[in-house]
C-alpha positions in Angstrom: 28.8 -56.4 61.4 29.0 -53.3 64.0 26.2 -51.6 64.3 26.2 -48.0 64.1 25.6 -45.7 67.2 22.4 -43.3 66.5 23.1 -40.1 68.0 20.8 -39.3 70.7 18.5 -36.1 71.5 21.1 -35.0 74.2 24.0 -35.5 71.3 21.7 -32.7 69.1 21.2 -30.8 72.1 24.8 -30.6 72.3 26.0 -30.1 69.0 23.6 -27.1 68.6 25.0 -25.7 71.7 28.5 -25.5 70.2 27.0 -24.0 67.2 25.2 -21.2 68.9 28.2 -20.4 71.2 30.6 -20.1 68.4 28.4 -18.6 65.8 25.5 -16.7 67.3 25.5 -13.2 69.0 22.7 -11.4 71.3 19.7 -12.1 71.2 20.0 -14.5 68.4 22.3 -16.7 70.5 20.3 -15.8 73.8 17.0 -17.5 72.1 18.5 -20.9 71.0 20.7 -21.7 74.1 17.7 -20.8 76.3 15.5 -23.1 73.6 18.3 -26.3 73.9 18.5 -25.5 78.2 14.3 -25.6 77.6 14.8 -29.1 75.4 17.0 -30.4 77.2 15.2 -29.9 81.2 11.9 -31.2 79.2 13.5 -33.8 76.7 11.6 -32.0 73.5 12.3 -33.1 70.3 15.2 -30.7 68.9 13.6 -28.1 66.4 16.9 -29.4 64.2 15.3 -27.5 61.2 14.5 -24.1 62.5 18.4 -23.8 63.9 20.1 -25.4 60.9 18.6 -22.3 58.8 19.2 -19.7 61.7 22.3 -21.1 62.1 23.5 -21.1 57.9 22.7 -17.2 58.2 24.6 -16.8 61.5 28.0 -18.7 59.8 27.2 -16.9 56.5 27.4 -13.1 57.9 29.9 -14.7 60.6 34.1 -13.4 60.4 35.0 -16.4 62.6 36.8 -19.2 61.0 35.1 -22.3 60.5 35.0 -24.0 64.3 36.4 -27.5 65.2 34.6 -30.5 63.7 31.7 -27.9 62.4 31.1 -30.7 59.5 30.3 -33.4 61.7 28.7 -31.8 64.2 26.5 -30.3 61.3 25.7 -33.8 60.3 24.6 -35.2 63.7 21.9 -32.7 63.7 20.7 -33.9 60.7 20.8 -37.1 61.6 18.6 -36.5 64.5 16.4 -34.1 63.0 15.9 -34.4 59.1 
């Protein structure tokens, strides 16, 4: 039986990275990749919660198109965090 891989704090890091970039604007996006550059340097927890409802807003109000693997990406942070 293969074991499956857990995502890592790094992975979460990541993923919320791409979801900023794409989604966020200003200040909003300033905050959370200086927040994942902070989490990352220190190796904090990921505050998974607090950007998965920052970032539903920012892709609700958002006229991009959905980005690249957004679904799984959403669900590695949740994996990590929830």
């Amino acid at each position: 039986m293969k074991v499956m891989d857990w995502p890592s704090d790094v992975d979460c890091y990541q993923a919320m990275a791409k979801f900023a970039s794409y989604y966020m604007q200003a200040e909003q996006q300033e905050k959370w990749l200086s927040i994942i550059a902070d989490g990352l340097e220190t190796g904090a927890f990921p505050p998974g919660k607090g950007f998965l409802y920052e970032i539903d807003k920012a892709i609700k109000s958002s006229p991009k198109s959905s980005m690249p693997n957004r679904e799984d990406l959403y669900q590695l942070i949740c994996t990590v965090c929830i």
